[in-house]
Backbone as CSV, one residue per row, in Angstrom:
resi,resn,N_x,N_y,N_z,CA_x,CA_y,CA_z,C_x,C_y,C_z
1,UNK,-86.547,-0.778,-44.108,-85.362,-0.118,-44.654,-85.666,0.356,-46.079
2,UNK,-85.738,1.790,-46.110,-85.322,2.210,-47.499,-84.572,2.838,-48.338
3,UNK,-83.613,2.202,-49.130,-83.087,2.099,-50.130,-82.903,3.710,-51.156
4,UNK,-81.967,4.296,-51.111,-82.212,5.395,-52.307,-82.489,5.067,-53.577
5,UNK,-81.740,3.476,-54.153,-82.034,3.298,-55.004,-83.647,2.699,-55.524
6,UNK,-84.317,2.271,-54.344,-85.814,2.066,-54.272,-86.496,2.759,-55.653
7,UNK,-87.409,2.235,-56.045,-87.932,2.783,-57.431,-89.117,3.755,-56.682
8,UNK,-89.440,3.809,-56.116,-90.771,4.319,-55.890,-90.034,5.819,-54.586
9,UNK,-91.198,6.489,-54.413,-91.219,8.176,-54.030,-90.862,7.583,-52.448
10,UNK,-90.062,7.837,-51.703,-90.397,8.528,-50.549,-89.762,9.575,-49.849
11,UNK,-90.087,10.559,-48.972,-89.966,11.928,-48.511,-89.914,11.734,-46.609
12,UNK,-89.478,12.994,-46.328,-89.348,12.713,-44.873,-88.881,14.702,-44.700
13,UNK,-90.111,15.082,-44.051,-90.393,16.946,-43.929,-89.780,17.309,-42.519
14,UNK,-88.781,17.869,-42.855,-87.792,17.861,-41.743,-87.455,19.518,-41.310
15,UNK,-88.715,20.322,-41.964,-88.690,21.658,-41.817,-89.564,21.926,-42.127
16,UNK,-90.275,23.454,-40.933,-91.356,23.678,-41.784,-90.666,25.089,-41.371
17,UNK,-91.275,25.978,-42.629,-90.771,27.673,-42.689,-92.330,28.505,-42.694
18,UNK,-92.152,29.736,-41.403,-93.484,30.239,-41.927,-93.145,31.596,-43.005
19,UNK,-94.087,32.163,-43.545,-93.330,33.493,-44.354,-92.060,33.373,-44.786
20,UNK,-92.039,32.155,-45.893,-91.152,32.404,-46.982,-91.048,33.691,-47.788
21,UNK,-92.591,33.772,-48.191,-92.563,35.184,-48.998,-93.908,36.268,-47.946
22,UNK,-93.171,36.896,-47.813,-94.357,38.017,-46.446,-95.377,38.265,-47.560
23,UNK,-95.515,38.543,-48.464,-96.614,39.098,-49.272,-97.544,38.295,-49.390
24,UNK,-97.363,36.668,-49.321,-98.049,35.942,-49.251,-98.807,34.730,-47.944
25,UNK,-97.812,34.972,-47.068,-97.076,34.691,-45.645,-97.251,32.940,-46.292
26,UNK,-96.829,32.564,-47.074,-97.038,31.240,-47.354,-95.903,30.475,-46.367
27,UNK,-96.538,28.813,-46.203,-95.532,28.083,-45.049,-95.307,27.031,-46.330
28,UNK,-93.537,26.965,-45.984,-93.087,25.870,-46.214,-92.758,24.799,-46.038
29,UNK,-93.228,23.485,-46.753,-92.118,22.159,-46.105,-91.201,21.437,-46.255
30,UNK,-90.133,21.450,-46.272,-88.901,21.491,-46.423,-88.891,19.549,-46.503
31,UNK,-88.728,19.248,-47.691,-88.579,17.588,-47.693,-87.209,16.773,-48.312
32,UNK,-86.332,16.082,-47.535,-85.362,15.225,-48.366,-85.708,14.087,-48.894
33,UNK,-86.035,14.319,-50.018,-86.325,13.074,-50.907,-85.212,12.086,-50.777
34,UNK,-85.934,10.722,-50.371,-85.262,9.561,-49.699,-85.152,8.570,-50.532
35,UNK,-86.094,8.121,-51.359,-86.129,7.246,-52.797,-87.007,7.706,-54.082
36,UNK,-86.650,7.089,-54.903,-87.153,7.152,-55.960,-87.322,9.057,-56.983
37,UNK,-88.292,8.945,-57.738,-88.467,10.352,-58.281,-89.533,11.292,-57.548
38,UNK,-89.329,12.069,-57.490,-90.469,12.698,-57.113,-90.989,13.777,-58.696
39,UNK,-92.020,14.366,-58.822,-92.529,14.833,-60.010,-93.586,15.586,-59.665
40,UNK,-93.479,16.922,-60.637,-94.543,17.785,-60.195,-95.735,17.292,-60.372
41,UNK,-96.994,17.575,-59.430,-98.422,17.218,-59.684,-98.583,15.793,-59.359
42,UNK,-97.282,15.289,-58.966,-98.135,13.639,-58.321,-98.531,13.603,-57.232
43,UNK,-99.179,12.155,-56.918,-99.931,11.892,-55.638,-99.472,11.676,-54.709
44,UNK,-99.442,11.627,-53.355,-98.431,11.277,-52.576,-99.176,11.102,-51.310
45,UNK,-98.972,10.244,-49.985,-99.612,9.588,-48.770,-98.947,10.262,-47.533
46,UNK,-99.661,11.181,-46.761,-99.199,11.300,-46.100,-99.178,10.351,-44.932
47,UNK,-97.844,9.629,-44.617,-98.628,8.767,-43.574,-99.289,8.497,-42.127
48,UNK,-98.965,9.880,-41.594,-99.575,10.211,-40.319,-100.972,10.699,-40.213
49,UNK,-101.424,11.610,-41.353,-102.675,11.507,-41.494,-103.635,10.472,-42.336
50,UNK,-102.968,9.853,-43.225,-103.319,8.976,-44.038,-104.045,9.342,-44.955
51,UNK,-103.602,10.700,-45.426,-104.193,11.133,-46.532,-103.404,11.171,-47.927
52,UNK,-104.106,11.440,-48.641,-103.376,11.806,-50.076,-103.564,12.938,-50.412
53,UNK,-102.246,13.514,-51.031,-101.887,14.898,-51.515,-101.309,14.992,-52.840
54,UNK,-101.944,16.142,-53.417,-101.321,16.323,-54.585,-99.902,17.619,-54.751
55,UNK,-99.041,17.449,-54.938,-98.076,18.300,-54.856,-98.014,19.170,-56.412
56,UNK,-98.737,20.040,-56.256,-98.747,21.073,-57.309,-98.079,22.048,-57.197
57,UNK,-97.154,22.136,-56.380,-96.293,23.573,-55.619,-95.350,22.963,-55.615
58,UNK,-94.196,23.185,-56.079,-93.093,22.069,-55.642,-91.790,23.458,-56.360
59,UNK,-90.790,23.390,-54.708,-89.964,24.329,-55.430,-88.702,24.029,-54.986
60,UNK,-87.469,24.643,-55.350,-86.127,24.463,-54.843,-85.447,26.157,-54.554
61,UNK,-85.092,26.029,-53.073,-84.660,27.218,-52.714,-83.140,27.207,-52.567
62,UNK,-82.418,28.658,-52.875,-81.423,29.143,-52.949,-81.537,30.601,-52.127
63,UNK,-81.286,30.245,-50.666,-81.259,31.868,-49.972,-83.028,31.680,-49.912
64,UNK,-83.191,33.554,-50.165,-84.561,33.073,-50.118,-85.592,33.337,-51.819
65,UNK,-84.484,32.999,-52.143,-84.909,32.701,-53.961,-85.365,31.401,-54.115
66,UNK,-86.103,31.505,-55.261,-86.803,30.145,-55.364,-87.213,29.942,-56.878
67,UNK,-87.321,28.671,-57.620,-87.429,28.462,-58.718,-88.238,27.060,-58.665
68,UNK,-89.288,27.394,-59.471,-90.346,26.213,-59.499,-89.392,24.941,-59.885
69,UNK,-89.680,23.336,-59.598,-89.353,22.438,-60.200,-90.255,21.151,-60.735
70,UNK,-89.714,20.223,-61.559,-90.773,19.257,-62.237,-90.517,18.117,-61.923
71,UNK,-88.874,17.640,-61.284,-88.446,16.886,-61.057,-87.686,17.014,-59.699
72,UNK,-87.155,16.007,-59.074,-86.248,15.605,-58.141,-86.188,14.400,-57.668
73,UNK,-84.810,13.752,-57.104,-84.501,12.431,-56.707,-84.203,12.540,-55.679
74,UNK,-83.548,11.152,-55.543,-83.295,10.839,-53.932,-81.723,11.876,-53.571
75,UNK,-81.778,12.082,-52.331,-80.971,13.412,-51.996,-81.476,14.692,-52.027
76,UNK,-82.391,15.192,-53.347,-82.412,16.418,-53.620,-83.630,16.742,-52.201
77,UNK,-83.383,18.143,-52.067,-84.259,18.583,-51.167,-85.231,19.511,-51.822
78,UNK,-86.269,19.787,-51.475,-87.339,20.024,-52.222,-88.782,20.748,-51.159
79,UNK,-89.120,22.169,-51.383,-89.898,22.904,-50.348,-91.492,22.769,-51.206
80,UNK,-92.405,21.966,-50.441,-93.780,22.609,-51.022,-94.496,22.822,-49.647
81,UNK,-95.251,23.836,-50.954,-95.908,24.710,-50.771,-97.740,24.039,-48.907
82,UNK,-97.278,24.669,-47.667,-97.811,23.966,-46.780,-98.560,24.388,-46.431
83,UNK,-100.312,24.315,-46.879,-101.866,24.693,-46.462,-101.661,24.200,-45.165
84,UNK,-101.101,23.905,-44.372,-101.687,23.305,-42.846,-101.076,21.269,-42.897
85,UNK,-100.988,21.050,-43.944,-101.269,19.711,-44.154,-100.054,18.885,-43.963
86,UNK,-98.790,19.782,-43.544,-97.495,18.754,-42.993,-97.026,19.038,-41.576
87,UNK,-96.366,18.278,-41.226,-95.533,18.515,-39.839,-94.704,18.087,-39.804
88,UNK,-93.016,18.398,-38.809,-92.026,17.931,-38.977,-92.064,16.734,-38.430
89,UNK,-91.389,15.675,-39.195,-91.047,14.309,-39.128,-92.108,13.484,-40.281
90,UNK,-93.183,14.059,-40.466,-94.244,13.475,-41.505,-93.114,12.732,-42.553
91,UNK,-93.910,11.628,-42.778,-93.484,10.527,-44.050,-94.118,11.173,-45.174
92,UNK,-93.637,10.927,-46.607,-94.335,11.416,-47.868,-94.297,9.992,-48.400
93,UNK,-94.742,9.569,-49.144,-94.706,8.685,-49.933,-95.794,7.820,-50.953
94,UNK,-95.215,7.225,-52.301,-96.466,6.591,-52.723,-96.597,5.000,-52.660
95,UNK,-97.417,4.371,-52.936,-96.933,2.899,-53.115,-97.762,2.201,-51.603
96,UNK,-97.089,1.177,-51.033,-97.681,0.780,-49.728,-97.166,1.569,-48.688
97,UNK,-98.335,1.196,-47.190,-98.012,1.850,-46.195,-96.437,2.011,-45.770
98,UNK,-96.295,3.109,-45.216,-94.562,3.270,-44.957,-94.906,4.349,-43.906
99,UNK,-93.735,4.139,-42.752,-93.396,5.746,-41.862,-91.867,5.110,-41.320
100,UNK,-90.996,6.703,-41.457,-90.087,6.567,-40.998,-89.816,7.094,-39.531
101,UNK,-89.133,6.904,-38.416,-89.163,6.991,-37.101,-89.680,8.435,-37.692
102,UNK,-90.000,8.829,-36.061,-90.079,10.322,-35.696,-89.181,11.170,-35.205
103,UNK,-88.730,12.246,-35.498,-87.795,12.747,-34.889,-87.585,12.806,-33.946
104,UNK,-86.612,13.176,-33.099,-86.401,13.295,-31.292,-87.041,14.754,-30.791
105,UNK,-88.184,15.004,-30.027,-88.496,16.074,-29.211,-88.056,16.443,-28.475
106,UNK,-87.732,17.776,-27.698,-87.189,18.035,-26.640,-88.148,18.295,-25.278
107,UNK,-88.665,17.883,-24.495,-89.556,18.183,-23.584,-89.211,19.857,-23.205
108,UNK,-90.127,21.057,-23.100,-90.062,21.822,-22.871,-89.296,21.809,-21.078
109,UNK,-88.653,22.991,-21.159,-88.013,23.597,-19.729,-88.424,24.840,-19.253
110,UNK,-89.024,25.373,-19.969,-89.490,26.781,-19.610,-90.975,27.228,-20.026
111,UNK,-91.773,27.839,-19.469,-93.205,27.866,-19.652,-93.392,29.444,-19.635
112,UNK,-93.925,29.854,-20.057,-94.571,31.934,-19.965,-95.679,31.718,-20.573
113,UNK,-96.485,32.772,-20.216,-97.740,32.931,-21.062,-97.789,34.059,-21.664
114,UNK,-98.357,34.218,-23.094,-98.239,35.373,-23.684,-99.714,35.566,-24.201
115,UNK,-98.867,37.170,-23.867,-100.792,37.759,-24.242,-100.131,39.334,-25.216
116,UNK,-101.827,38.829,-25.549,-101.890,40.169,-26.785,-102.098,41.673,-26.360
117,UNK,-101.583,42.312,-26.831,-101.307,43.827,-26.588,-102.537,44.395,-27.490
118,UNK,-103.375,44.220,-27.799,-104.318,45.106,-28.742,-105.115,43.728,-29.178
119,UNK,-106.285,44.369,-29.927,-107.104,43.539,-30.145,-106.899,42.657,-31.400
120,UNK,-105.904,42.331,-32.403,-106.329,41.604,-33.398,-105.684,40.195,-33.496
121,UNK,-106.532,39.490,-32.650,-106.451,38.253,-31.966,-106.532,37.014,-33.477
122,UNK,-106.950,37.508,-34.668,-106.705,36.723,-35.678,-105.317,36.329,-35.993
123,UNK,-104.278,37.616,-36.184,-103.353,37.646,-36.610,-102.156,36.766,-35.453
124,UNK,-103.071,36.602,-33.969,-101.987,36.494,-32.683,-102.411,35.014,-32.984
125,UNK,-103.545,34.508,-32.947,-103.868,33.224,-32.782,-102.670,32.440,-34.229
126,UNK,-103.337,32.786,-35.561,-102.409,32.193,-36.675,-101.008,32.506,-36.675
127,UNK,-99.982,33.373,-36.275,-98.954,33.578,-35.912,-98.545,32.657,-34.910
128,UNK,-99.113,32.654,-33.670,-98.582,31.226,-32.664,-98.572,29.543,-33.626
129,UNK,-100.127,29.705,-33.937,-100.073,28.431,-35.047,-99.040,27.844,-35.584
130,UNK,-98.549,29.145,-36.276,-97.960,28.646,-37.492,-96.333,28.784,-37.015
131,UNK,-95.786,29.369,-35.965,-94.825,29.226,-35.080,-94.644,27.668,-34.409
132,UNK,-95.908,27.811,-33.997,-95.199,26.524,-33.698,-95.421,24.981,-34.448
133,UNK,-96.002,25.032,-35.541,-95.832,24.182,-36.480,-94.509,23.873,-36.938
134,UNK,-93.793,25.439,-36.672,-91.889,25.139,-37.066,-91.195,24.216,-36.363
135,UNK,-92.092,24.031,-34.913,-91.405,23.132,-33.780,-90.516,24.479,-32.917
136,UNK,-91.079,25.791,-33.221,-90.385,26.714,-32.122,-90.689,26.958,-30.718
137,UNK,-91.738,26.164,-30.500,-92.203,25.603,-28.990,-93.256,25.393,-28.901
138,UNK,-94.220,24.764,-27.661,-94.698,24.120,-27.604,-96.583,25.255,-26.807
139,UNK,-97.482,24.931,-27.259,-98.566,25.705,-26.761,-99.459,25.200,-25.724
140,UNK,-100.011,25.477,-24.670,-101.048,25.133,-24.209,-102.198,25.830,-24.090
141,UNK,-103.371,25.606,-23.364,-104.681,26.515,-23.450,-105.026,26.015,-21.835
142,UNK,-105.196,26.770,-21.187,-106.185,26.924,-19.906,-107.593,26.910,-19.921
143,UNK,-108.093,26.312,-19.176,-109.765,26.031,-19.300,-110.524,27.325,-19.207
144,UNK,-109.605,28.602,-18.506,-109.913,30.155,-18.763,-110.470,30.827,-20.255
145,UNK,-109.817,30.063,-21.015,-109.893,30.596,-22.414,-108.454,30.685,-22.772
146,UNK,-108.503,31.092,-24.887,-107.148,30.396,-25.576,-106.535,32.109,-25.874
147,UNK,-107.298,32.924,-25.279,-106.133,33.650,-25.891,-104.937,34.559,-25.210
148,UNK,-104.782,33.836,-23.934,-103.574,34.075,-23.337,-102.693,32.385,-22.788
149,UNK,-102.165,31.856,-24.180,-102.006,30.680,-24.157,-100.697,30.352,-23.411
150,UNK,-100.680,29.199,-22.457,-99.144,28.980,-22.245,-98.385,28.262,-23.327
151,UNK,-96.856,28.851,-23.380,-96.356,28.222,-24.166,-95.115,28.467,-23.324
152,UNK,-94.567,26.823,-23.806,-93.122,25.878,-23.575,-92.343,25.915,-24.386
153,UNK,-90.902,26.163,-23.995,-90.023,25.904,-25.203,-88.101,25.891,-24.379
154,UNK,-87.534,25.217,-24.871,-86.398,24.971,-24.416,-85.296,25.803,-23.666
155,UNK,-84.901,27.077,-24.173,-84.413,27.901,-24.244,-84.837,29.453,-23.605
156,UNK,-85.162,29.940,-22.387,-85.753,31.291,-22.417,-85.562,32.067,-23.244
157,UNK,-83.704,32.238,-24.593,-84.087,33.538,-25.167,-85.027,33.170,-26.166
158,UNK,-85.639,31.780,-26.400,-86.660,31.762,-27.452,-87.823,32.601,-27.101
159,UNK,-87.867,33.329,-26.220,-88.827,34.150,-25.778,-89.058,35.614,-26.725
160,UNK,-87.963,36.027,-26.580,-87.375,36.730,-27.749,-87.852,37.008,-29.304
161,UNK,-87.437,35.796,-29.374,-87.675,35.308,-30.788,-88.864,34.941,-31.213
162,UNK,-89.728,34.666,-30.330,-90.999,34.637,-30.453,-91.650,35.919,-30.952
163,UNK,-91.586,36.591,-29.700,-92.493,38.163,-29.577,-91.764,38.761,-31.005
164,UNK,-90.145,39.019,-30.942,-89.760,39.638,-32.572,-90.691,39.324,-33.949
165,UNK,-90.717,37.674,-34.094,-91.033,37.291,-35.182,-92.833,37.649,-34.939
166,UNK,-93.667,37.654,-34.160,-95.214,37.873,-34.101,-95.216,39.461,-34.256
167,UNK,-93.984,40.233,-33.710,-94.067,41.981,-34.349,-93.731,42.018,-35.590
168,UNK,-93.061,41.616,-35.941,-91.874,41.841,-37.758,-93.341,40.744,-38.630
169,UNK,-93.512,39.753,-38.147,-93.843,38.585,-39.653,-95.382,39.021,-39.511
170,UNK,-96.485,38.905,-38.095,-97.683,39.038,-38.107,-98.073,40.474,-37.608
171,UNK,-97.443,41.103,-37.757,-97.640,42.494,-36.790,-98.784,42.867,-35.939
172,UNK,-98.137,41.452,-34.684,-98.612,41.368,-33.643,-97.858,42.282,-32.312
173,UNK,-98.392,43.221,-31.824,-97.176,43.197,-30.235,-97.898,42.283,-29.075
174,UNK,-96.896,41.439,-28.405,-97.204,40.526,-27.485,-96.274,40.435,-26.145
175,UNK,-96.727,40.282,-25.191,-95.662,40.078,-24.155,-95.654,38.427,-23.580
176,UNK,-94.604,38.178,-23.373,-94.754,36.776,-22.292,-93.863,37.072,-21.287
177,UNK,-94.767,36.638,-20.077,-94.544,36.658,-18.950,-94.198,35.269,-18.302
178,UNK,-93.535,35.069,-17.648,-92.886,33.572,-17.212,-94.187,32.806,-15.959
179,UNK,-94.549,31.348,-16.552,-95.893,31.163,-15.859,-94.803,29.962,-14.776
180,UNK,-95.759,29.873,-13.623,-95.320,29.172,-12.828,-95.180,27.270,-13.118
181,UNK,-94.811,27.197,-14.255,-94.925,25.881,-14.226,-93.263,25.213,-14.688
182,UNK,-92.889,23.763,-14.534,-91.387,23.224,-14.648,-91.886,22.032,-15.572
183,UNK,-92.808,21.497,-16.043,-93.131,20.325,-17.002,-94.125,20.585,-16.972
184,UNK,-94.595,19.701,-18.321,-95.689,19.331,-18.990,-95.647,17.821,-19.487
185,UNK,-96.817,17.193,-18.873,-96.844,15.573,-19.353,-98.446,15.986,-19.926
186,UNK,-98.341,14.900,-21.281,-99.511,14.403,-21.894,-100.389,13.173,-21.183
187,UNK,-101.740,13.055,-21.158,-101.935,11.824,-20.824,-101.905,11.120,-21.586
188,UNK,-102.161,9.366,-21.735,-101.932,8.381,-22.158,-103.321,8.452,-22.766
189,UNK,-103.551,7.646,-24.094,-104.567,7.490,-24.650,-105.921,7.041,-23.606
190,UNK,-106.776,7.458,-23.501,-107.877,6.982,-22.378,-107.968,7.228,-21.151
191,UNK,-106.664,7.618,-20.450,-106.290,8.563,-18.818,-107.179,9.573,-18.861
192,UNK,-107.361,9.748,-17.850,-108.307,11.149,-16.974,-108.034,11.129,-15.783
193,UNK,-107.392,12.385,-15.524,-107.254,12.673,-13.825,-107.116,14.236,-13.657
194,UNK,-107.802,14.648,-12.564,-107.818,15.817,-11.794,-106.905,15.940,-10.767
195,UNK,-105.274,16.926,-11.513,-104.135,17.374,-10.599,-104.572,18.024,-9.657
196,UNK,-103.781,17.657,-8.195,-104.261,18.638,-7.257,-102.650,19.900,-7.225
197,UNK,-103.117,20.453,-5.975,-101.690,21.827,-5.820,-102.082,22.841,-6.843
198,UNK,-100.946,23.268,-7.446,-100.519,24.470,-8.023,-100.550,23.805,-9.616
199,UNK,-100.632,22.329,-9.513,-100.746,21.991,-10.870,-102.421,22.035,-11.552
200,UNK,-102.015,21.656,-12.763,-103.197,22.499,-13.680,-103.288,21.707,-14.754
201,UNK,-104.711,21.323,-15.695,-105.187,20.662,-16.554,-105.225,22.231,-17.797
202,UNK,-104.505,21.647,-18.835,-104.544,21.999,-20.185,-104.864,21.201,-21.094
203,UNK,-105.127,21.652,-22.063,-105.423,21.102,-23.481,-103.601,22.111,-24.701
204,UNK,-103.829,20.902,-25.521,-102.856,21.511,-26.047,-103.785,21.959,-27.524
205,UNK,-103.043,22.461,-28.662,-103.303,22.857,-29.837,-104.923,21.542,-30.444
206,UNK,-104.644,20.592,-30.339,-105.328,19.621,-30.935,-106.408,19.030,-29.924
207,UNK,-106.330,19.753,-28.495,-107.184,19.590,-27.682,-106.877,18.207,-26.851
208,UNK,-105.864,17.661,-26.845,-105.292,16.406,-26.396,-104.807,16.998,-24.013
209,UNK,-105.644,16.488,-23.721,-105.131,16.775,-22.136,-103.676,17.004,-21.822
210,UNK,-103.747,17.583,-21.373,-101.916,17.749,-20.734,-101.989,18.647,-19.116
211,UNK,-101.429,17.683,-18.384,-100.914,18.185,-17.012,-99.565,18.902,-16.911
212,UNK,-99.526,20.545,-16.535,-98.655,21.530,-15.882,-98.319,21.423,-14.442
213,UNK,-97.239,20.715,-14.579,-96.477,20.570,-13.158,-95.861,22.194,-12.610
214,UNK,-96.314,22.325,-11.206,-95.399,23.105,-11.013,-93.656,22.829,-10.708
215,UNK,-93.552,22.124,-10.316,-91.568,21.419,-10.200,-91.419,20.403,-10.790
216,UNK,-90.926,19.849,-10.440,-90.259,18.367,-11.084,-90.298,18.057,-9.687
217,UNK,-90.511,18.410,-8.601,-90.734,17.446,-7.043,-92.332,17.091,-7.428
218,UNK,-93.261,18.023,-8.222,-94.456,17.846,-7.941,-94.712,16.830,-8.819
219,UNK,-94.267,16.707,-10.361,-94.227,15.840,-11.278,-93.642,14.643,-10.563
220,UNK,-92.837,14.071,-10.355,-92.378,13.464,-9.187,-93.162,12.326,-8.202
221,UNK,-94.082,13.456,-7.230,-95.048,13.186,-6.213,-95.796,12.545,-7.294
222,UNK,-96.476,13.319,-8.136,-97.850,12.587,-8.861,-97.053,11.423,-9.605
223,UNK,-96.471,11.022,-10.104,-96.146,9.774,-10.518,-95.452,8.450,-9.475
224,UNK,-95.426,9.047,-8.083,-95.479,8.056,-7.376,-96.793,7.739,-7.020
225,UNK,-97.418,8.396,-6.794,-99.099,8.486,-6.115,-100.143,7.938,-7.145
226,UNK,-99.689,8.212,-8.599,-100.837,7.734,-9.265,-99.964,7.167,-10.164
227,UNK,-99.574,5.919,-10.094,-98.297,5.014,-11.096,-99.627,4.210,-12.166
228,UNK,-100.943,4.572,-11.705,-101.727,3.820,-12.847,-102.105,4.616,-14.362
229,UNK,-101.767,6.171,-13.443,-101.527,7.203,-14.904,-100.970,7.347,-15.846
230,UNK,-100.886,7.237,-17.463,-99.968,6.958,-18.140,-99.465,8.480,-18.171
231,UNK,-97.942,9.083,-18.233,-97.815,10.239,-18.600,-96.950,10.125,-19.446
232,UNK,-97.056,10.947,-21.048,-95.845,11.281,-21.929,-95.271,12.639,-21.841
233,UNK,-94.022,12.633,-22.117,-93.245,13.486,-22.398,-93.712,14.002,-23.881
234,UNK,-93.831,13.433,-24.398,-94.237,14.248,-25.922,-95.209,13.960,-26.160
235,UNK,-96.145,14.654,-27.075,-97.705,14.795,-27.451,-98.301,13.431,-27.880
236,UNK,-99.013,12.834,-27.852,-99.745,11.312,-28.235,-99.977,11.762,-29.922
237,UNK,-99.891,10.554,-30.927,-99.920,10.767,-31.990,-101.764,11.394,-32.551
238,UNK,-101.472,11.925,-33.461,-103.338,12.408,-33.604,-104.121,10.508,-34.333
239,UNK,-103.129,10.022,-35.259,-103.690,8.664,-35.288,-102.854,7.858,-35.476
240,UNK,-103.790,6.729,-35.531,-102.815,5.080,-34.941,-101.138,5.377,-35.765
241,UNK,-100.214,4.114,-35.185,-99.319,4.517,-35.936,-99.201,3.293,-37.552
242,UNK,-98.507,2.936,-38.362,-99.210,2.245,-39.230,-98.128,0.589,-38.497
243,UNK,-99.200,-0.041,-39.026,-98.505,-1.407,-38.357,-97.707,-2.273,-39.734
């Protein structure tokens, strides 16, 4: 349990923004400072990767105005500046080990695959990236190759909103086409198995296995048939969690 009044830093990144400013396409991470001070240029733990970061970017937004800051406390919310190095639900903090739960995921309901309309597969690849670092859905890769990737996400008109934001933010044109699949389970740390049918072995973003069900009868079948398989609904952590 922690305390606002707690003396010491902790944070909890509960947003990430891509192209705050297009000129720079910089990503943001959106953090509610939970205890203590936070201060420009200090050190800070991330605790899912278990690294340390220095927060030299540290800003407070109004709309999409923004004004550097040096300070903030518990409550204030506070955007820095995101090389790759946060994700939503990430712990911030200094002092001893700490993580606060993880947020709730939604298991994807809808699957399409989208492919690139022209060749500049830089701009399509870092645009999906950094899409779905927001948590705007979910990616997979076929053992075919990554650059007609499936991707999952709750909602079909997020389909939409996808292709808009990869024309307008990365000026990408892309289509997705609806792929035959109804779930996606992760395997369990150390599982290996070869789906049979219409289902299909992916890798996701981080290269972690994931089985594409075609129904929820087929997801179903395979978890009666192979009950020694571990399957998750949401992605396995990249490391341990802290004890």
């Amino acid at each position: 349990m922690v305390e606002p009044t707690d003396e010491r830093f902790t944070g909890f990144v509960f947003k990430i923004q891509a192209n705050m400013d297009p000129r720079h396409r910089d990503r943001v991470a959106f953090v509610r400072v939970c205890s203590g001070r936070f201060t420009k240029d200090m050190t800070l733990v991330n605790s899912r990767l278990g690294k340390t970061i220095r927060a030299s970017r540290a800003y407070r937004f109004f709309g999409r105005d923004r004004e550097t800051i040096e300070v903030a406390y518990a409550g204030d919310i506070i955007g820095l500046v995101n090389p790759g190095q946060f994700a939503i639900g990430d712990t911030l903090h200094e002092g001893p080990a700490l993580r606060f739960p993880d947020l709730p995921r939604f298991p994807a309901e809808h699957f399409g695959r989208v492919r690139l309309k022209g060749t500049n597969y830089k701009q399509f690849d870092d645009g999906l990236k950094q899409l779905e670092e927001e948590g705007l859905m979910q990616l997979f890769y076929l053992s075919e190759g990554r650059r007609a990737p499936v991707l999952g996400v709750v909602g079909v008109l997020q389909y939409d909103v996808i292709a808009s934001r990869l024309a307008n933010e990365y000026n990408v044109q892309a289509v997705i086409e609806p792929a035959g699949y109804a779930a996606a389970r992760w395997l369990g740390v150390g599982a290996s198995h070869t789906p049979g049918g219409s289902n299909v072995m992916a890798v996701d973003r981080h290269d972690r296995p994931v089985i594409l069900f075609e129904s929820e009868w087929a997801l179903r079948y395979f978890e009666r048939h192979h009950s020694e398989v571990v399957l998750l609904a949401e992605s396995p952590m990249t490391t341990p969690t802290l004890g």
